[in-house]
Each structure stands twice: as C-alpha cells, then as structure tokens.
N, C-alpha and C positions, 0 to 999 in steps of 0.2 A: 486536530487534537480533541482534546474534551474534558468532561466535566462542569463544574456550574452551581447550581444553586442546588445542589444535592441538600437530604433530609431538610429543607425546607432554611438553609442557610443562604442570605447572598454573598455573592462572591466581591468582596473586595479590590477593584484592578490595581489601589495604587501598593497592597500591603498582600503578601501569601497568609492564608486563612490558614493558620498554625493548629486549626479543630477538623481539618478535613486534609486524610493523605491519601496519597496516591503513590503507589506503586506500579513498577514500570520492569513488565520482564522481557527480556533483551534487549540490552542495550548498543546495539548497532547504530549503526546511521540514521533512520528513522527515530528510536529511541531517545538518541539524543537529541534530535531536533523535536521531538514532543517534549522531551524537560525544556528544552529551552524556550520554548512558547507558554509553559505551562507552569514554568518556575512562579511567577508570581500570584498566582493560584491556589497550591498546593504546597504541602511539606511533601516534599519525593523522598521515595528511596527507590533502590533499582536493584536489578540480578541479573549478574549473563555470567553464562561459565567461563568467558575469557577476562584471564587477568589483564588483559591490554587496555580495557577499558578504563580501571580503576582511575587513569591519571584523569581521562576527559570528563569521570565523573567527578574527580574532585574541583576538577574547574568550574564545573556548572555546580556545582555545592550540591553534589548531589552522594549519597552514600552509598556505595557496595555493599549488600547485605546479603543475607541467604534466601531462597525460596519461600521459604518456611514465615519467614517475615514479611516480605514481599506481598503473601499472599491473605497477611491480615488485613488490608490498608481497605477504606472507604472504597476508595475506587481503584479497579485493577486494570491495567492496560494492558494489553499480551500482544508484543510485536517480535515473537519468535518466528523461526521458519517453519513451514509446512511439513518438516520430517521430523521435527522433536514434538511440533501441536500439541497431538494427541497425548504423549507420556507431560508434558507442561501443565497442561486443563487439567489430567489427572491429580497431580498433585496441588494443585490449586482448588479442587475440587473439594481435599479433605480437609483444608485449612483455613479458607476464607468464612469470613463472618456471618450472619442473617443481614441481610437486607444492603450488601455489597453491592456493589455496580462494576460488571467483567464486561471490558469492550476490546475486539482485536483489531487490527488494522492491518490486516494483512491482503493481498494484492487478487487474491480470491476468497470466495464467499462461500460457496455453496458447502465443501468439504469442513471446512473451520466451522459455520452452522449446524453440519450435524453433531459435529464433536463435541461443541459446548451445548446443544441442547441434550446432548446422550450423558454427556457426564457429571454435569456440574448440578449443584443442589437445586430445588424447586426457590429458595429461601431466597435466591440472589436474581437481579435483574439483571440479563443478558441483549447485549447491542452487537451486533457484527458490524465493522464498518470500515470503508476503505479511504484513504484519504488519495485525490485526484491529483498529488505530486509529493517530490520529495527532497532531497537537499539541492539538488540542483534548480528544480523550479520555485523553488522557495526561498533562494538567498535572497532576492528582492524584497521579500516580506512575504507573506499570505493571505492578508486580505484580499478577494477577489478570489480567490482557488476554491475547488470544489470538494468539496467530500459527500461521499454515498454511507448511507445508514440504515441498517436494514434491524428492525425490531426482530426480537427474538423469543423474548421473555418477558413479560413485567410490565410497567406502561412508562419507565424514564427515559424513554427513547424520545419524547414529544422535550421533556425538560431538557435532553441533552442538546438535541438538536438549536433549541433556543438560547442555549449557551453557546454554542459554536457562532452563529450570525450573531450575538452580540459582543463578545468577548472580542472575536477573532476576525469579523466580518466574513467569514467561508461560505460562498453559496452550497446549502447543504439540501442534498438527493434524498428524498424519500422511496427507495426502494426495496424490493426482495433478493434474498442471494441467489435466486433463480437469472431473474434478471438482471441482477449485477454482471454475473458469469458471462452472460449469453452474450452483453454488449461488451465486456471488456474482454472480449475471446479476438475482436475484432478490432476496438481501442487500445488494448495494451498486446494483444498476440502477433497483429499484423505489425506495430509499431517498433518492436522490440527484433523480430523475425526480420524485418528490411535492415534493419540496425546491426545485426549481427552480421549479413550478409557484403552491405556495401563497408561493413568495418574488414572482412575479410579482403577486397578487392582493394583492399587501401595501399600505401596513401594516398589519399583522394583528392582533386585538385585544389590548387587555394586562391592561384591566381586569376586566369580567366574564367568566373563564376557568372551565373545569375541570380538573380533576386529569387527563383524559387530553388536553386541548388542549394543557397548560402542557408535557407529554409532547413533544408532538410537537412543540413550539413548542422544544424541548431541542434533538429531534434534527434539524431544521433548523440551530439555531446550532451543532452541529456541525461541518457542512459545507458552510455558504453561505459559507466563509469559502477554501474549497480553490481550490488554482490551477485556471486552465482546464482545461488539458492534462489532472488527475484526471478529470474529467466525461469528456471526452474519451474517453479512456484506456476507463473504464467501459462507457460507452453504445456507443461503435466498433470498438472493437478485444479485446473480448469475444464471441467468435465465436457465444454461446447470449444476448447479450444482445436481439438484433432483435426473436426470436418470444415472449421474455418482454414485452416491451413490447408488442409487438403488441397480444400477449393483454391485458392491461392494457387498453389503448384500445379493444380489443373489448369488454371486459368492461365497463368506465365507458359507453362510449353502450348498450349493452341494456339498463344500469340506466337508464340517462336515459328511454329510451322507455320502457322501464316502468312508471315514476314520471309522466310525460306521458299514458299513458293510465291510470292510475287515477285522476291528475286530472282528465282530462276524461269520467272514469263517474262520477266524485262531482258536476260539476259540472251531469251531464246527471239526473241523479237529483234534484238541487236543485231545480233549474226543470219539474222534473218529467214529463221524457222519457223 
C-alpha cells in the first residue's frame, strides 16, 4: 500500500487522519484490498467505471465518486489497467493539485513510468510501485510481503518507503522500472505462463500428490483466479517479457527432443539394433 507521514504529518495507526486523502482509481480487487489496509490512514474516496463496485465500496466506507474528484486528493493511487493508463494519467494530470503524491501499482513498470513521467505536472511527486502479492497472498495478512518502488519524480519516495516497513511491515525493494521489468519478465511471466498452461491440462490430480506438486498446485491457486487484463498486463506489456518466454519454449522443446531420442536408443538397443 502507501502513504505516511506526508506534508510533514504523522500518521495516526489507531484513528484515519481525516487532513490527508487519498484517492483510489480502480477499484478492482487490488483496489480494494489497498482501502482496506489503508482505511485507517486516510479519508478514501474511489472511481471505477463499474457500477458493481459501489456495494464493496460501501462496506469498506469508502465512496464512489467521479474522476474529477478522485484526482484532487493528497495522495493518488492508480490501480487501473494497462489499456486505459495512459487516457486515466491524462486526466489526472489536469486535475490534481501542487505538491500531490501519484503512485501506481501496477504489475509492470517500465510503460506506466513513461506515461506518468510524460504526462503528469512537474508540481506532483511521482512513485511507480509494484506490490509483490495480492488478494490471494494476502488473506493472511501482509506483513512480511514485498513490494518494489521505483522513484520517479520528487524525493517522497524515501518517506513512502518508511511508511510501508512501518505502518504495514512490507519488506520494501528499492528499484528502477528497468529492473523491475527485466526480473518480473521471469518472476511473474514464467509464473503466470506454467499457471495457465497446467490449468489447461486440468483437472489436475488431488490425490496421489507430492510435497512439491501440492507446491505448485499452491501457486497456481494463486493466480488462476486474477483478472484478464493481469496476464495481459504481464505477458504484453512487459517489454523483456517476449525473449523470456521465448526462451522458455525454446528450452521445453530441446528437452522434448532429447527425451525422444533417448527413447528411441533405448527402444533400438531393446530389439537389438
């Protein structure tokens, strides 16, 4: 999540600091599990263009509101998808205040980085950041989870980060969206890509397993459960994810033909060729 001791306020844990808001645009699954970490923090309001939301925002006390509104708040959080970004920053761009704080969380870095460094005013301090799970690895709680933050703009990236390990306890990543990219091409691209694969060959066995199927059998239910647009987001719009994958499918069929021809010298040594 985030936020903290912005303009030189501390943050309250047992009472929401009713002098610092935060707005939250998209409200999907991620969305809401940032209001809900972050409700005692902040006054939230929130925007997504689906009206389905309204009811989960009214349970977490959180308000549907317009864009327009959304994009006055102290601090902005943008956890939209990767095909609306660009037209979302836009309009964020013309409406947020001097001396804002815009962080996104979305599952790549590099593309989102240039967007908000291209569009958005000099005035506001800009964070990219990726948080290292999400409703499913998080029902447990989140202390102990990782998230990556890559500075952008401005220097509350150092304060945000200090808010995250202490608020939230998140071991939190100091890196660039080059780097983010490059390692989660391989952390979330391969993860995601096995995931979708052995979810096709299903159903998958349940009873005689092993300790590392039951493993992987985990981290599928992880993430077969994420919106399209994540896959998406991952596989696409990850600029180092292509040649990872490549590599991958290069490397699975060498194995295949490998495994093809030692069976067919076992096969020829049987019958005695």
């Amino acid at each position: 999540m985030l936020g903290g001791t912005f303009k030189g306020r501390e943050v309250n844990k047992k009472s929401r600091n009713r002098n610092t808001s935060l707005g939250i645009v998209g409200f999907g699954a991620f969305g809401q599990l940032a209001a809900l970490h972050l409700g005692p923090h902040f006054e939230i309001t929130a925007y997504d263009p689906s009206l389905e939301v309204a009811v989960v925002g009214k349970q977490l006390g959180v308000p549907l509101v317009s864009l327009h509104v959304v994009s006055r708040a102290d601090v902005i959080l943008i956890a939209a998808p990767v095909s609306s970004f660009e037209q979302v920053v836009s309009e964020i761009a013309l409406a947020c205040n001097p001396g804002a704080l815009i962080v996104d969380v979305g599952s790549v870095k590099v593309v989102p980085s240039e967007i908000m460094r291209r569009l958005l005013p000099e005035h506001v301090d800009i964070v990219a950041s990726h948080p290292l799970f999400g409703p499913q690895s998080a029902a447990a709680g989140i202390a102990g989870l990782k998230i990556a933050v890559c500075p952008i703009q401005g220097k509350r990236h150092a304060r945000l980060a200090a808010f995250l390990r202490k608020a939230f306890g998140l071991t939190v990543i100091m890196t660039t969206p080059e780097d983010h990219d490059r390692e989660a091409a391989v952390v979330q691209g391969l993860t995601h890509l096995i995931a979708k694969v052995l979810l096709r060959m299903g159903p998958l066995p349940t009873r005689m397993t092993t300790k590392s199927f039951d493993l992987l059998s985990e981290a599928i239910s992880m993430v077969e459960n994420d919106a399209p647009e994540v896959f998406e987001a991952i596989e696409k719009a990850n600029p180092y994810a292509e040649p990872v994958r490549r590599r991958f499918f290069d490397l699975a069929a060498s194995m295949s033909v490998e495994l093809e021809k030692a069976l067919n010298t076992q096969l020829k040594n049987e019958n005695g060729h």
